[in-house]
N, C-alpha and C positions, 0 to 999 in steps of 0.2 A: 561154394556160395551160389544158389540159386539166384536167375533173376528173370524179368522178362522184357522181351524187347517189343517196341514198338516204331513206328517210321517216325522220327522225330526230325523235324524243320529246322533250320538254322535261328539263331536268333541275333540280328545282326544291326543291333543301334548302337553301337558304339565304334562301330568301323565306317570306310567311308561304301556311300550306293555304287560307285562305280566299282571298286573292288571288289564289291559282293556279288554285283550284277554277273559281273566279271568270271568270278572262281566258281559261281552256280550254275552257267554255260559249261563251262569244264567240264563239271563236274557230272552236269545232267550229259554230255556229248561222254562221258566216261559210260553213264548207268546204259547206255543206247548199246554202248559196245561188249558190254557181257553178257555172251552169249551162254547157252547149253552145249555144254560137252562134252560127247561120248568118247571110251576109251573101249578095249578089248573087256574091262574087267568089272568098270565101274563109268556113274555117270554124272558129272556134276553140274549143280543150278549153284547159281551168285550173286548176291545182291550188293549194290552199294548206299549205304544209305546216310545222311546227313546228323551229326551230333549235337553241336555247335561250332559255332565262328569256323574254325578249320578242320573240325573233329572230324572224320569220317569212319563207319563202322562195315566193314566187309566180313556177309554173312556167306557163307561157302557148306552147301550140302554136296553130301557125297555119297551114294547110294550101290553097293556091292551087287555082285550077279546075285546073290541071294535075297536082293532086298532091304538088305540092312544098312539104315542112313546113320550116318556122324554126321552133324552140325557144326562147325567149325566157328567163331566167327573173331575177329583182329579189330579193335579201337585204336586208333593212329591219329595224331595228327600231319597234317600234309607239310608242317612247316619244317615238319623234323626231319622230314625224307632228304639225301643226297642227293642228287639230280645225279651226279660222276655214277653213283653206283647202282644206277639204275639198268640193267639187263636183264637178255630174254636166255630160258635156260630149257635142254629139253633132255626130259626124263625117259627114257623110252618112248610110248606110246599118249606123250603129252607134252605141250610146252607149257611153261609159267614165267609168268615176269614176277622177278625178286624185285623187292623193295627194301631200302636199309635204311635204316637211322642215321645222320652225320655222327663218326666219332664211333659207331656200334652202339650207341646206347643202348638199354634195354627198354625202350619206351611206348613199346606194341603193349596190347594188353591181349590178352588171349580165354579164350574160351572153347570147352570141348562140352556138348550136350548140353549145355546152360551153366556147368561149374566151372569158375574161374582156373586157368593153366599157368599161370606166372605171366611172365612179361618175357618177349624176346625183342632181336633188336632189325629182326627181319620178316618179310609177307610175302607169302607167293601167292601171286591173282594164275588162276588159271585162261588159257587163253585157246581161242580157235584152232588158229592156226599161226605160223611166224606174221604172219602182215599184223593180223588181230594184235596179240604181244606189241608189233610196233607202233598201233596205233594208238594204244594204252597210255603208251613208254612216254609217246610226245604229248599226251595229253597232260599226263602228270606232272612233268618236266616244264610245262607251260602255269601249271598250277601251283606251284611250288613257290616260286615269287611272290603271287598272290596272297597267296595263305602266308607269308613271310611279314607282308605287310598288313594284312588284318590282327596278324598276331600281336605286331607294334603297334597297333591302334586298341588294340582288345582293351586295356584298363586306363580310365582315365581320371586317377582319382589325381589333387591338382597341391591340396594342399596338406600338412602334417596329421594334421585332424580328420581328412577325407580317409584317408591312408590307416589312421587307427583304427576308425571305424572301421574301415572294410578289416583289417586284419582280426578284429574280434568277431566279427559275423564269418568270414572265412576259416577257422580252426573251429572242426567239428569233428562229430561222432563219425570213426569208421569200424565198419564190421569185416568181421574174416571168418577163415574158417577155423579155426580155431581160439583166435581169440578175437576179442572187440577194444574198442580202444574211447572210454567216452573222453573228450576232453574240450577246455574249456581256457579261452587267452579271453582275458580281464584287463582293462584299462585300469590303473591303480592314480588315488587324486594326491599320494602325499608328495608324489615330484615329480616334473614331467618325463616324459617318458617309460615310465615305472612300468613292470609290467607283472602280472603272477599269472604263470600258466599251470595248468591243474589237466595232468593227465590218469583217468583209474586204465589198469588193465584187465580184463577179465576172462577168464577163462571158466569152464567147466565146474573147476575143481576150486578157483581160488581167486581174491578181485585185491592187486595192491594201488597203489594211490603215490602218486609223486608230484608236488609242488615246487614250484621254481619261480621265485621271485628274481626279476633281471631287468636291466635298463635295456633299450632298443639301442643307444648313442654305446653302450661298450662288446655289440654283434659287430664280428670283423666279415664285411662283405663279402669277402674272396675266398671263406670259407663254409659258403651255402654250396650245398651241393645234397645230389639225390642220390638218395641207397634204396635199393631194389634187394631182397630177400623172402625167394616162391613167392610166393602171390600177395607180399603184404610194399607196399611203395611208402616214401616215407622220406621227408626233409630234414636234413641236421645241417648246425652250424654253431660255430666256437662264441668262443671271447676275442677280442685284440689281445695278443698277445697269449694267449691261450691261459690269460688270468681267472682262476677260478672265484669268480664275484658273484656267479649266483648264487642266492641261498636254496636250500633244496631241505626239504619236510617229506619223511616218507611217513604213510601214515596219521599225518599231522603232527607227526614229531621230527623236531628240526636234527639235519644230519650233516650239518657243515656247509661246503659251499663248493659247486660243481663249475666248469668250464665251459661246457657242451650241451645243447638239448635236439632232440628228437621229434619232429611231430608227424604221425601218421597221415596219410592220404589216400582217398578213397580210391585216386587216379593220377596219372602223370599230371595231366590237369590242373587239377589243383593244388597240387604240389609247385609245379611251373608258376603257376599265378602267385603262391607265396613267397614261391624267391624274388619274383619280378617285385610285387610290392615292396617285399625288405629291405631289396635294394634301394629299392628309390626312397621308402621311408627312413633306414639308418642315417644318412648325411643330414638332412632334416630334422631327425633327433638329437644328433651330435649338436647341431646348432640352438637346438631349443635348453638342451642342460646346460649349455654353454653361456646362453646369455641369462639364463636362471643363477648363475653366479655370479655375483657386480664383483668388482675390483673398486675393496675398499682401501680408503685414501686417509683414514686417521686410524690412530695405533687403537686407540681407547674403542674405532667402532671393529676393526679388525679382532680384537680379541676380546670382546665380545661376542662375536657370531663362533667365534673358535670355543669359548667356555660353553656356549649354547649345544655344542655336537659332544663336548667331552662330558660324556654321562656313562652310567652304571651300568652290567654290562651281565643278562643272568644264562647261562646255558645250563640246563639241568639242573645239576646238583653241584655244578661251578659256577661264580662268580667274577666279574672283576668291577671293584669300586675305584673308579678315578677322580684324582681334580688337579687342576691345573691353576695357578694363581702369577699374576706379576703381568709384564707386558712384551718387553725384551729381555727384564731378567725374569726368565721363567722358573718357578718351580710345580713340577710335575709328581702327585704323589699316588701310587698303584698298590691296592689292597686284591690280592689272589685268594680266594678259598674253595674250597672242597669241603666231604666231606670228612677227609684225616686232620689237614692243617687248614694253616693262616698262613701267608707269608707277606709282607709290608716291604717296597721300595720305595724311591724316591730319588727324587735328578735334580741339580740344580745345573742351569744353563745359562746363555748367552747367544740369544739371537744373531747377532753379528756375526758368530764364528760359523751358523750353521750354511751349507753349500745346498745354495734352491734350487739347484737340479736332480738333487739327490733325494729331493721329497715328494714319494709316494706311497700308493698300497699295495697290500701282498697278502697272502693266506699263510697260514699255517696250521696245517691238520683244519679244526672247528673255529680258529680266531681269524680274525680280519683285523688289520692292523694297517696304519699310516707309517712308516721309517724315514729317517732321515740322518743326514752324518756332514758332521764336521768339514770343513774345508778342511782339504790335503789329508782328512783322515789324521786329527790331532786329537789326540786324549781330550779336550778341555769341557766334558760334562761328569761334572763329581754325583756320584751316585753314592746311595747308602745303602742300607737293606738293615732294617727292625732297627730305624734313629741309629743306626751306629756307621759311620761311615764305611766304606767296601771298597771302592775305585775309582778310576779314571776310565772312558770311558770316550766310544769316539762316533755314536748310535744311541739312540733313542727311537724306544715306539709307543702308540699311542694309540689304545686300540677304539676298534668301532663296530657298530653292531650290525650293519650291514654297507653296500655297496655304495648307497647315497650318502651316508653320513661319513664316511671314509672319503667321499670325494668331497666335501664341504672342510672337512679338518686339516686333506690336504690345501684347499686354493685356502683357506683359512692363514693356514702356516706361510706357503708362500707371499701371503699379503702381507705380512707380521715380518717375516724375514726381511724382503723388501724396504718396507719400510724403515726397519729399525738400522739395518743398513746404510739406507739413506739418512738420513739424519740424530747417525750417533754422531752427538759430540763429545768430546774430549772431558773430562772433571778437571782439566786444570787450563781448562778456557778464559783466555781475559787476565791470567794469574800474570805478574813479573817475573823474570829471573830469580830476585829475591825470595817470594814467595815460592816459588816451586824447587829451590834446596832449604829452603824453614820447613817447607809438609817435607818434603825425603826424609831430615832428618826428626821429624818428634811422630813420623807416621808408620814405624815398625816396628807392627807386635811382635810380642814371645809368640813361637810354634810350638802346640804340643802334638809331639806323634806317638803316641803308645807309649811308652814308660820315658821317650827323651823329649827333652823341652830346649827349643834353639832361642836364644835371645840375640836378635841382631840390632844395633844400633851403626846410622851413620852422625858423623860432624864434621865441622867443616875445622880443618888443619886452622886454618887463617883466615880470621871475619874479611879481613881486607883483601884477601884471596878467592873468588867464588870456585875457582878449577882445583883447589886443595880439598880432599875428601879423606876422610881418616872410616874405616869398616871395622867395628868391632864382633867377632860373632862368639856368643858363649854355645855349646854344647852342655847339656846335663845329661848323665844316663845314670844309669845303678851302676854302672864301672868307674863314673866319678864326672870329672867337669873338666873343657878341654878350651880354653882362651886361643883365637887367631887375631889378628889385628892386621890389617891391609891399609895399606897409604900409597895414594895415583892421585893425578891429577886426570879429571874430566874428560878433557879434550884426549885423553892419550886411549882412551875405550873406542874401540870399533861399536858404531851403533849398528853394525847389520850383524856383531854379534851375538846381541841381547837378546835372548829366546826363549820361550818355554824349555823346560826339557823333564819330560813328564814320564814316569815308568807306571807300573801297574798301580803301584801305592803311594807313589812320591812325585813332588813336584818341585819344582827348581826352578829358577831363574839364570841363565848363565852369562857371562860376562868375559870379552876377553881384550887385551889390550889391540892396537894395531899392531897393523904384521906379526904377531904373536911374542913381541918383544916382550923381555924379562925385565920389566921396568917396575913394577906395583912391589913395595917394602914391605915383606910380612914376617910378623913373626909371632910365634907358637908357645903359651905359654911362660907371655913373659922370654924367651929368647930370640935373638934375630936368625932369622933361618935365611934360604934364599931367595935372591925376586923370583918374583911367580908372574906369568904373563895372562892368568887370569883364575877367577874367582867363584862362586855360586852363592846364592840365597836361598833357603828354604820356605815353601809355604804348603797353605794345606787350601788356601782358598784361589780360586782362578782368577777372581774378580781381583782381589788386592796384589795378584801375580802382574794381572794384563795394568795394573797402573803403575805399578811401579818400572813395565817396559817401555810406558808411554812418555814416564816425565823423566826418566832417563835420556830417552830421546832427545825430545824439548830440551831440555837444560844443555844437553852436548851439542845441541846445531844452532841455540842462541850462542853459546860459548864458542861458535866456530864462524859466526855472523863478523 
């Protein structure tokens, strides 16, 4: 890559005069000291000449017995140098002072005849004689600090706004030799922080095009960092968590959703100034999406804003049609197609059981989805698939179309969960004793599971007895019909018995006496078999499962009052 040079001045309003005054002394007490130097074979002249802020560019001609000059020349900044590894070194019939990068970075930029040479992480100034070298050494070494602190004063932008601004006028067009690179970071207005960056590549032969829609607040700081590959320089940096939340369009056709972006840089320079801003802009962005979510405080405005993000969902030539209806009892119903099939689910839930630490987003292949699960990992969300029921289930996802609406669905859900949490009450609230074994016993339906139909009834042994309970359960199937009958008294059930106990396709209710004594009278059929120290109930629904373990409860800890 051609270019040309000329003596460029510092430009120094944003650091402070004495600093500048300061590293300009140096630096001019530098340009005083390089001198012309002849060797047996060759002779060279040197310049030092000024970038900006800290930049310095050493032009190094070198001219053979025959006449023939190479041009050398090294862009640096002085802030990057080592002082420790700064030495004088002597080559046969010359000496040089090295100069290194902290760390070796590669952050020289290099030139031979005018075309660009990669980037090294070392310079050698040629020098008089050893005194010359040493006098270099300490000037540098004195400069160094300097340009340390003009560097921390170099960008002053103060507030989130300052900061985007500059970051969309700073992401620009770089050229190479081989290829160019136009590209282009956009401030987007439908969330804060939003951002689409638009980079083409272009080469000779062929120009592609990649778009990356990403938030600033989900850039994990600590993974900015520079890549240097031959002569092209160049910023990348992740997700938090190396979650792939960006959307990325090659060509302007959408291709999923990436982790990591890349932006070229014309120079160390600029590259430097984009981390430095990032940095300071991510925490600031984190705060601005941050408080762009309220923490709402009624059920009716929490899900609301939650139906608001659960919308339709088109990729190519797939689909997915959602809705979501209730408030804590949710049901969630999910239409997939393509261009071969249809396929229809659908959840029904129970806010209560869900665990709101387990509610977040995730990718998978082209989807972006909100997940979430059960406390302790309990079957208790009944799914269907095409109206016919399917399973038990202990997850749910809820998909979304990109990274902002994924993050609304989730504080959504947590708000919803929360809440409902809070303030479930009971259905047999305010009820008496009396009343809550009059619903036990006229409040259990027949089960039908696939060709068997369970009819459970309880009553009570003895009106004048509230602790007598008599269980009748019928079974039907195509094998015939099978009578149990169980008589306990109340008080003799362990209530930290009473549980769900839920398999792929079945759900239960379990029951067992204390200590696991053989005290409950059953018998099978019309005969007296032996006592049983406990029992199960059949259901198909969760909701009519979770109240029949509640006022079993109730009824055994009044009867124990």
């Amino acid at each position: 890559m051609k270019f040309a040079f000329g003596f460029t001045f510092l430009l120094w309003t944003l650091s402070s005069p004495s600093q500048d005054i300061a590293f300009q002394s140096i630096i001019s007490e530098i340009q005083s000291n390089l001198h012309e130097v002849q060797t047996k074979n060759e002779n060279y002249t040197h310049e030092l000449s000024f970038v900006n802020h800290s930049v310095l560019r050493y032009t190094l001609t070198e001219i053979d017995k025959r006449g023939q000059s190479t041009v050398l020349v090294s862009e640096f900044n002085v802030a990057d140098l080592d002082p420790y590894a700064l030495r004088e070194e002597t080559r046969q019939d010359i000496i040089h002072l090295n100069l290194t990068v902290e760390n070796s970075q590669r952050f020289i930029k290099k030139y031979e005849n005018g075309e660009v040479d990669g980037y090294e992480s070392n310079l050698l100034i040629v020098a008089q004689d050893i005194d010359n070298a040493r006098t270099i050494k300490e000037l540098i070494k004195q400069a160094i600090p300097l340009a340390k602190e003009i560097m921390d004063n170099k960008l002053k932008a103060n507030t989130y706004e300052e900061m985007e601004d500059w970051l969309v006028a700073h992401v620009v067009k770089v050229e190479g030799d081989k290829k160019s690179y136009n590209q282009q970071l956009t401030a987007l207005e439908d969330f804060p922080a939003n951002f689409q960056f638009t980079q083409t590549q272009i080469t000779s032969k062929s120009s592609e095009q990649k778009t990356y829609i990403f938030n600033l607040s989900d850039i994990n700081i600590h993974s900015l960092r520079f890549n240097i590959s031959g002569s092209s320089f160049s910023l990348n940096f992740e997700t938090n968590r190396n979650q792939k939340l960006m959307r990325v369009l090659e060509n302007e056709i959408p291709r999923g959703f990436d982790n990591k972006i890349e932006i070229f840089t014309n120079n160390v320079e600029e590259a430097r100034d984009l981390k430095i801003m990032l940095t300071k802009a991510v925490p600031l962005a984190e705060s601005k999406v941050e408080s762009s979510i309220k923490k709402l405080e009624s059920l009716q405005s929490a899900f609301d804003f939650l139906e608001t993000y659960v919308k339709d969902i088109y990729f190519g030539a797939e689909s997915i049609e959602q809705q979501i209806e209730g408030n804590c009892l949710i049901k969630y119903s999910l239409s997939e197609s393509d261009t071969k099939s249809t396929n229809k689910t659908s959840a029904a839930l129970n806010l209560i059981d869900i665990n709101p630490t387990t509610i977040d987003y995730d990718i998978s292949s082209h989807r972006m989805y909100v997940e979430f699960s059960t406390k302790e990992s309990m079957d208790l969300i009944q799914t269907y698939e095409n109206d016919a029921f399917d399973r038990y289930d202990d997850e749910l996802k809820i998909y979304a179309e990109n990274i902002e609406v994924a993050r609304r669905i989730k504080a959504a859900l947590q708000d919803l969960t929360r809440l409902c949490q809070r303030d479930y009450q009971s259905p047999f609230e305010g009820m008496t004793l009396e009343q809550k074994i009059n619903w036990l016993t006229k409040n259990m339906e027949d089960v039908v599971i696939d060709d068997e139909t369970f009819t459970q009834t309880f009553e009570q042994v003895d009106k004048s007895d509230p602790e007598k309970i008599k269980l009748t359960k019928l079974e039907i199937n195509e094998k015939g019909r099978t009578e149990e009958i169980y008589e306990f008294n109340l008080t003799d059930l362990n209530p930290k018995s009473i549980q769900f106990d839920i398999g792929y396709k079945t759900l239960a209710v379990d029951f067992e006496t204390k200590f696991k004594e053989d005290i409950i009278k059953y018998y099978k059929d019309g005969k007296i078999e032996n006592y049983q120290d406990d029992f199960e109930l059949i259901f198909v629904d969760v909701e009519k499962a979770r109240n029949i373990i509640l006022v079993f409860n109730q009824i055994i800890a009044e009867l124990n009052e």
